[in-house]
C-alpha positions as CSV (number, residue, x, y, z in Angstrom):
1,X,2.0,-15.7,4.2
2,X,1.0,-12.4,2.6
3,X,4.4,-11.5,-0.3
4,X,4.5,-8.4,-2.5
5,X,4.3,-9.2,-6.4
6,X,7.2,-6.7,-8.4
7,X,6.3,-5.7,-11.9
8,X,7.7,-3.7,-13.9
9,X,5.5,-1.5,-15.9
10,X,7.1,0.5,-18.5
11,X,11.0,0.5,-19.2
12,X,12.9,3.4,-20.8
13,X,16.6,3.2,-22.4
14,X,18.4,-0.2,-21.9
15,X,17.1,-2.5,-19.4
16,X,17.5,-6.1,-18.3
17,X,14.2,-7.0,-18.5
18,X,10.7,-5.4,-20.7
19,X,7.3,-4.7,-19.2
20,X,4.8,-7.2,-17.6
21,X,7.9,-8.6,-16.1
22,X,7.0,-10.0,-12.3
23,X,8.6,-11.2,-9.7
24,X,6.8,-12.4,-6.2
25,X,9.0,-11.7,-2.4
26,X,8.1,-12.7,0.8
27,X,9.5,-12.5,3.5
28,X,11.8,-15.5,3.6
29,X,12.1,-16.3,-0.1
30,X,11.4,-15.0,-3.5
31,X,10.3,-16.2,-7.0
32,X,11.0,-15.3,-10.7
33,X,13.3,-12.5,-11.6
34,X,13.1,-9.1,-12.6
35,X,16.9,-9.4,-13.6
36,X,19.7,-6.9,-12.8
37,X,20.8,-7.8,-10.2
38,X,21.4,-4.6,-7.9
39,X,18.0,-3.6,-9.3
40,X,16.5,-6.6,-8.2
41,X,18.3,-6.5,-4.6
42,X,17.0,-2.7,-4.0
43,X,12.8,-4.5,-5.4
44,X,13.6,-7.2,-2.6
45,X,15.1,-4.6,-0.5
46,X,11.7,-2.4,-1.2
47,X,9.2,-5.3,-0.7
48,X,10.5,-6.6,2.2
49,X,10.7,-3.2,4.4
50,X,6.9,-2.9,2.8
51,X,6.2,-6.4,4.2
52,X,7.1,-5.3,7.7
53,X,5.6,-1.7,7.6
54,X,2.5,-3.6,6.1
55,X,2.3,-1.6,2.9
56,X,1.0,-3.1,0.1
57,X,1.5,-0.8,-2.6
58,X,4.2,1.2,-4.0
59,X,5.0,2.9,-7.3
60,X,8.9,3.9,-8.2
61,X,11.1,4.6,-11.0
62,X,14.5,3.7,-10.3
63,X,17.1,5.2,-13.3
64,X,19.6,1.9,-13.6
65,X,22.7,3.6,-13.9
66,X,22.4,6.8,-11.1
67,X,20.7,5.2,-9.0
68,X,22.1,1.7,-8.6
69,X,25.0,2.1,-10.6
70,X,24.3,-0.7,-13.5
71,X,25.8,-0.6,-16.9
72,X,22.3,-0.1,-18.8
73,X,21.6,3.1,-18.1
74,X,18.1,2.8,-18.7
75,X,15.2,3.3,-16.7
């Protein structure tokens, strides 16, 4: 089953987790963690709907706090 590998590849401000950190989602299940939590709901969110569009690749930069409302701020 083809899954959708998350890494983060540069960080800004305060954020749960640094660079080079990966995470793998498929469709049913997930592996490793890119910690903070609603970030890493909306990266599941975003790999699954890619899974069923059959994308493969995708580039974002999600700002913590805005965006998804988490008390790091950072980006």
């Amino acid at each position: 089953m083809t899954g959708i590998r998350i890494t983060i590849t540069r960080t800004a401000g305060s954020v749960p987790r640094g660079a080079g950190t990966q995470m793998m989602v498929w469709a049913d299940r997930c592996a490793g963690t890119i910690g903070g939590g609603a970030l890493e709901w909306q990266a599941m969110a975003t790999a699954r709907a890619m899974l069923a569009d059959g994308r493969m690749a995708a580039v974002e930069t999600i700002p913590l706090g805005p965006a998804l409302g988490q008390c790091c701020g950072g980006s």
